[in-house]
C-alpha positions, 0 to 999 in steps of 0.5 A: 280049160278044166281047172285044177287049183282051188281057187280057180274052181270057184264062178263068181256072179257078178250079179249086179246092175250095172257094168261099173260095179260089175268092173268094181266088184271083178277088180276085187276078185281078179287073181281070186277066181277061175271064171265071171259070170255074167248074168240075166240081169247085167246082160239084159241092162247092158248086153255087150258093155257088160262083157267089155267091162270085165274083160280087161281083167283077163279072167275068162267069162261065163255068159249065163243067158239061159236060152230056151226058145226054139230052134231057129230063134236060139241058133241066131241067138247064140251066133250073136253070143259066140261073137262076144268072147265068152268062154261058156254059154248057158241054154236050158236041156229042157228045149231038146235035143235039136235046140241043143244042136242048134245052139252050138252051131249058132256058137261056133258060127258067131265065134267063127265070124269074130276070130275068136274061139268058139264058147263051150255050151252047158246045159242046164238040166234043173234049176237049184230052186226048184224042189221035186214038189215044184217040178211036179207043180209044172208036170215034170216028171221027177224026183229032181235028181232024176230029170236032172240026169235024164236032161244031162244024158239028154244034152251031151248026146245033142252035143253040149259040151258040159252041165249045170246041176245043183250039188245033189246032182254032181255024183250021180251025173260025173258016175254016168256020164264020165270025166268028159263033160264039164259040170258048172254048179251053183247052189253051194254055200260055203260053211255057215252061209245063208241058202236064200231061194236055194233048194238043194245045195252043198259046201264047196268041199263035198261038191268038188269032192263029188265031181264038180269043175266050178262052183257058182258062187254070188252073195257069199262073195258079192255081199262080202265086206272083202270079197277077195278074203271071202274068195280066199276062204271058200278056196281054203274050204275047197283044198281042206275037203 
């Protein structure tokens, strides 16, 4: 499912309250981008009629749920995530290498029971809003680039299927750990747009440049007067670069 053409690199949040302005916001973009991602806060409100809502569309999802917690409560957890019809599945690197294991057994089991192919699991190494500063804050040892990669390697030894890292990641991550995993990454901001409580980003181009599958994009399309132009032209920035 790795995709190719521009426009299909680009992960729209749909970071929104409801599932009908998830659905409103999806009809702008369907045939704009390769992947919905469904979040904490619509998922949490609304948990399966978030899903539902968007799936008419045919454009696969990305179900960004974060799990961290342990073993036992994760694989459960991601049983229930496997059974939904989500094409990606998001659990933190940071739980360790048994949690990791946990969660793809729980995915394929909850895949295996609804018929439906099993989600492939990415790892997230270390959010985009935390600087070196604020990982030493909570004792972790960085710089960034660092931990992010030393979780990445982490992860896809513990059976993850692929990775989030921010744009200052990408090179690093794809140099040591080959073609094989799959790199969802948010922090990009097209050319121009505001960081909001982003630390490190990049532009679509130089992070599909250095290695990037899909780019995670929300405000520059949610907030957008026309989100189907805004798409068009963050495809343009990806296929000039």
């Amino acid at each position: 499912m790795r995709p190719t053409l521009p426009h299909a690199r680009i992960c729209a949040a749909l970071d929104v309250p409801d599932p009908a302005s998830a659905a409103a916001l999806a009809r702008k973009l369907a045939g704009k981008v390769g992947l919905f991602k469904v979040g904490l806060e619509l998922f949490v409100a609304h948990g399966r009629a978030a899903i539902d809502a968007i799936a008419i569309f045919g454009t696969p999802i990305f179900l960004d749920l974060k799990l961290h917690d342990i073993s036992q409560t994760v694989e459960s957890a991601a049983r229930g995530a496997g059974a939904l019809g989500a094409a990606l599945v998001t659990i933190h690197a940071s739980g360790g290498a048994e949690m990791i294991a946990a969660a793809k057994r729980g995915l394929i089991a909850g895949a295996r029971a609804a018929n439906l192919p099993a989600p492939r699991l990415l790892a997230v190494t270390v959010l985009t809003s935390l600087g070196d500063s604020d990982l030493a804050a909570i004792g972790m040892a960085g710089p960034a680039q660092e931990a992010a990669v030393r979780l990445a390697k982490l992860a896809v030894g513990s059976g993850a299927d692929g990775l989030v890292c921010s744009p200052h990641e990408v090179a690093r991550i794809r140099a040591e750990l080959g073609a094989a995993p799959l790199l969802v990454v948010p922090g990009v901001r097209p050319s121009g747009a505001a960081l909001g409580d982003q630390k490190r980003v990049g532009t679509p181009a130089d992070t599909v440049r250095a290695g990037a599958d899909w780019l995670v994009i929300g405000r520059p399309l949610r907030d957008a007067s026309d989100p189907g132009a805004a798409a068009d032209a963050i495809a343009s920035e990806i296929a000039a670069g």
